[in-house]
C-alpha positions as CSV (number, residue, x, y, z in Angstrom):
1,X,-17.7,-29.1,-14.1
2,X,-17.9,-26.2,-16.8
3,X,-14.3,-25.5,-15.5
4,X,-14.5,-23.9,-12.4
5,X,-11.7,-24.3,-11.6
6,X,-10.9,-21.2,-14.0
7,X,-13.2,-19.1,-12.3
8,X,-11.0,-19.1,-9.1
9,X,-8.2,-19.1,-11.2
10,X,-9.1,-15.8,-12.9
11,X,-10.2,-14.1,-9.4
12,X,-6.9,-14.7,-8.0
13,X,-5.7,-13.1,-10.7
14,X,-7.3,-9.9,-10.2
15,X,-7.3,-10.2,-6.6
16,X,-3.4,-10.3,-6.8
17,X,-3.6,-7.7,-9.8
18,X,-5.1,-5.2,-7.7
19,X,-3.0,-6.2,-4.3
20,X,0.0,-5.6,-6.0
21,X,-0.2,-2.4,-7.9
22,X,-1.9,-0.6,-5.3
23,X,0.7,-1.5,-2.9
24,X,3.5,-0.3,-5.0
25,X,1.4,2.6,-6.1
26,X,0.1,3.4,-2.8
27,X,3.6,3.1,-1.3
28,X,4.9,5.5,-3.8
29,X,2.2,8.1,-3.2
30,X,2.9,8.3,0.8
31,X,6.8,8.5,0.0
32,X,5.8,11.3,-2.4
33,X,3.2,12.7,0.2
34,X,6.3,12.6,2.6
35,X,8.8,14.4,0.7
36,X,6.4,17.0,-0.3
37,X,5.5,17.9,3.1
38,X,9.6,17.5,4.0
39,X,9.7,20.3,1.3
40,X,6.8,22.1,1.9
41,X,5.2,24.6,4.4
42,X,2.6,24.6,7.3
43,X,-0.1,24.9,4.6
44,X,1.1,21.7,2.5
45,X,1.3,19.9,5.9
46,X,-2.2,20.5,6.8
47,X,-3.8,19.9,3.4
48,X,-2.0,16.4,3.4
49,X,-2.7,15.6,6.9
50,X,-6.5,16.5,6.3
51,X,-6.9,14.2,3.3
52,X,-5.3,11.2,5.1
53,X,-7.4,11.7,7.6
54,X,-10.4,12.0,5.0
55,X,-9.2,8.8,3.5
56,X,-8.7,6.5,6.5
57,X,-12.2,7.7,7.2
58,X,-14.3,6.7,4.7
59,X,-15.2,3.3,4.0
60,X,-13.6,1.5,1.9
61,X,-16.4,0.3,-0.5
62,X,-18.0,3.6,-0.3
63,X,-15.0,5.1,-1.8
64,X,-14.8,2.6,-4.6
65,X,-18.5,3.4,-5.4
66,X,-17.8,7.3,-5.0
67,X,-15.2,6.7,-7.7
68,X,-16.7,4.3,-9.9
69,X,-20.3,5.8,-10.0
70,X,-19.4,9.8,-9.5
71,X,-15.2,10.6,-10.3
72,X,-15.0,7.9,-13.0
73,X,-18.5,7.7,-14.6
74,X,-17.4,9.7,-17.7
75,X,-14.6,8.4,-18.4
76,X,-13.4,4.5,-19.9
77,X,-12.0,3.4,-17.2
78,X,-11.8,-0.6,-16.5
79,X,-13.1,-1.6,-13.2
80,X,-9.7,-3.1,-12.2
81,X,-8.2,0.5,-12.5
82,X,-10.8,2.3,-10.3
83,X,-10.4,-0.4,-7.8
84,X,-6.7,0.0,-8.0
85,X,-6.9,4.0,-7.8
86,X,-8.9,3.4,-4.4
87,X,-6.8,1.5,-2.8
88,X,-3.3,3.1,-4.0
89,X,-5.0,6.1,-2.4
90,X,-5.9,4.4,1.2
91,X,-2.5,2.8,1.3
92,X,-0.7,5.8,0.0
93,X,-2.4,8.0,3.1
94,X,-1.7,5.0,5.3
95,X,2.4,4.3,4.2
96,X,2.4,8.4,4.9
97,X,1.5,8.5,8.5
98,X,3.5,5.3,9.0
99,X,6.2,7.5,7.9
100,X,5.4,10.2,10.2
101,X,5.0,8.3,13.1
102,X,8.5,6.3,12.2
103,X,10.4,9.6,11.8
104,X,9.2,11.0,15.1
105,X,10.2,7.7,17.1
106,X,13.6,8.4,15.3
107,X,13.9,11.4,17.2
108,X,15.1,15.0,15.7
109,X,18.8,14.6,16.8
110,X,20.2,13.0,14.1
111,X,18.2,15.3,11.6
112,X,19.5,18.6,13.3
113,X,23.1,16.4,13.4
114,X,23.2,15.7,9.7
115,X,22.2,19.0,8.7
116,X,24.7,20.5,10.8
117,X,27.4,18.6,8.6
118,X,25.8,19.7,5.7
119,X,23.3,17.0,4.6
120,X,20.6,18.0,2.3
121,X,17.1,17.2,3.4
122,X,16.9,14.3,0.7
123,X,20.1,12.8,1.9
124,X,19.1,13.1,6.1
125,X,15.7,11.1,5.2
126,X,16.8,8.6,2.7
127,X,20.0,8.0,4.0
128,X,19.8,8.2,7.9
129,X,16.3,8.9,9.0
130,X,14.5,6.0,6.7
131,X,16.6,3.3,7.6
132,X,15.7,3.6,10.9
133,X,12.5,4.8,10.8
134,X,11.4,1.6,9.0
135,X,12.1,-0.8,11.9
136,X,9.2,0.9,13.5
137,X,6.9,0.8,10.9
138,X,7.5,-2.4,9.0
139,X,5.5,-4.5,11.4
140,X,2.5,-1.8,10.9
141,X,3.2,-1.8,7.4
142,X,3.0,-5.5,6.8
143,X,-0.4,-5.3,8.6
144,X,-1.7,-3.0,6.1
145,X,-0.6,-5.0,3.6
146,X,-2.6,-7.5,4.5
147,X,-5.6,-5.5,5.6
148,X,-5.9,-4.2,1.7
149,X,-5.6,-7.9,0.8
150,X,-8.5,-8.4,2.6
151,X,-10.6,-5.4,1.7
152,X,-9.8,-6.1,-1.7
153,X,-13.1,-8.7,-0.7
154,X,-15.3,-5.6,-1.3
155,X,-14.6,-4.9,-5.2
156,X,-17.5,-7.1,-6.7
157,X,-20.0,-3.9,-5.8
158,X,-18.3,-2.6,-8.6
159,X,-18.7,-5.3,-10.8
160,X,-14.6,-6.4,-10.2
161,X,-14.7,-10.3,-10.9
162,X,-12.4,-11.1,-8.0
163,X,-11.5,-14.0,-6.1
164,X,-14.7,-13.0,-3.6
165,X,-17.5,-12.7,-6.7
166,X,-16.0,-15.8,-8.4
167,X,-16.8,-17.7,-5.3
168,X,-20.3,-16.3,-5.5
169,X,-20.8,-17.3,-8.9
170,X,-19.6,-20.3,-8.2
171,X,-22.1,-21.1,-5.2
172,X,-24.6,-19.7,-6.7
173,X,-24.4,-22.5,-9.6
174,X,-23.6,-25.2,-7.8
175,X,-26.1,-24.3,-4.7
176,X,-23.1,-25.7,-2.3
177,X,-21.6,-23.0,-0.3
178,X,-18.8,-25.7,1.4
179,X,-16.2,-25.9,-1.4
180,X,-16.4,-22.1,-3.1
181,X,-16.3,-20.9,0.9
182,X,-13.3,-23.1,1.9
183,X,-11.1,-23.2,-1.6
184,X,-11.9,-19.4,-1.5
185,X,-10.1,-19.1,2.2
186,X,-7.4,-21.2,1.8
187,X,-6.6,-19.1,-1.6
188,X,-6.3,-15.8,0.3
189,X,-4.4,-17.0,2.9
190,X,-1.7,-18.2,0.0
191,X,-1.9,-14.7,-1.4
192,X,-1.3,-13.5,2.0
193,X,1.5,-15.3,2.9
194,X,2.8,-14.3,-1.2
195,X,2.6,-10.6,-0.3
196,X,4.0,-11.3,3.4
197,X,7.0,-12.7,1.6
198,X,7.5,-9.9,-1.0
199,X,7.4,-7.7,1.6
200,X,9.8,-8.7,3.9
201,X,11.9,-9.7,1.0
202,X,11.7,-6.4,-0.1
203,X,13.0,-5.5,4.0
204,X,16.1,-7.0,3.6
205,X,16.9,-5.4,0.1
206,X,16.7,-2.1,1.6
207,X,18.4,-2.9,4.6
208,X,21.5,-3.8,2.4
209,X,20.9,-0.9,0.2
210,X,21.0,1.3,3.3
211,X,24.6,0.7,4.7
212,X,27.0,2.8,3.7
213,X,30.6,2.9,4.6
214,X,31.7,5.9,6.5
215,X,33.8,7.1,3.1
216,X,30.7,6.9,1.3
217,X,29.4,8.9,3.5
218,X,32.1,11.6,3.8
219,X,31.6,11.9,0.1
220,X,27.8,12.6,0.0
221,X,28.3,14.8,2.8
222,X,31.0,16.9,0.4
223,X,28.7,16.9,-2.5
């Protein structure tokens, strides 16, 4: 009746909108977190380390609200994008100390090795420490991929219509919780398994994109 059935259509929608972007967002801000600390001093090191540590702190709805009702009050800003600029900023922190943690099981051997044959910074990371830092992280990483599917749940308190509210609206209206509850599960665990795929999709491609033959190599290292 009334087409519902649009209402959870729509919700997915914005529930994948928001998965999506601030998972290639967020992943973008911890490389960019990385590097910059790579490049940085002590100082930058601390600052960065403090405000993941700020981040994975707080909860995530009482960041959303922080933003939407205090950062973002004066400014016209849709609800999808304050949502999204939460989350890019939990993930980002998060993808950063995945990185961390994935460069230190590495091991500093092959950094002090490379730069001994005249790699640049840049090169040792994306090019020898990366590769093999993410097969300690990618398991972690696919985690928190799914954990911000999850919390996503959370983004009705500021007014997001997502897949969670829609169900509410819909239970509301119909005064039977069954259906909204159970269609609403068994749609996040197909956006689930959607990102899960993306992601180890995405796994493979840079695993190709990482070798590199041994005169490839030999001509980085010259340049």
């Amino acid at each position: 009746r009334e087409n519902r059935w649009k209402m959870f259509l729509e919700g997915f929608e914005t529930t994948l909108v928001i998965a999506i972007l601030a998972v290639i967002f967020g992943s973008g801000l911890g490389l960019l977190l990385y590097l910059w600390c790579l490049h940085g001093k002590e100082a930058e090191k601390k600052f960065t380390n403090g405000m993941c540590w700020l981040m994975s702190s707080t909860p995530t709805i009482l960041l959303l609200m922080m933003l939407y009702y205090i950062v973002f009050s004066k400014y016209a800003l849709s609800n999808v994008t304050i949502a999204v600029i939460g989350f890019t900023l939990q993930f980002g922190c998060s993808f950063y100390e995945r990185i961390v943690s994935g460069v230190k099981a590495v091991g500093i051997g092959q950094e002090e090795a490379a730069i001994s044959q005249g790699f640049s910074k840049n090169q040792t990371f994306f090019r020898i420490q990366f590769p093999q830092a993410k097969k300690f992280f990618m398991s972690a990483y696919e985690g928190d991929v799914i954990s911000l599917i999850l919390e996503t749940s959370v983004v009705g308190y500021i007014t997001v219509m997502d897949l969670t509210k829609m169900s509410d609206l819909v239970r509301s209206r119909t005064y039977e919780p069954f259906f909204p509850l159970i269609a609403t599960t068994l749609i996040y665990f197909l956006l689930i398994w959607l990102m899960t795929v993306l992601v180890r999709r995405l796994s493979v491609l840079l695993d190709k994109s990482g070798r590199m033959s041994k005169a490839s190599l030999e001509k980085m290292r010259d340049e």
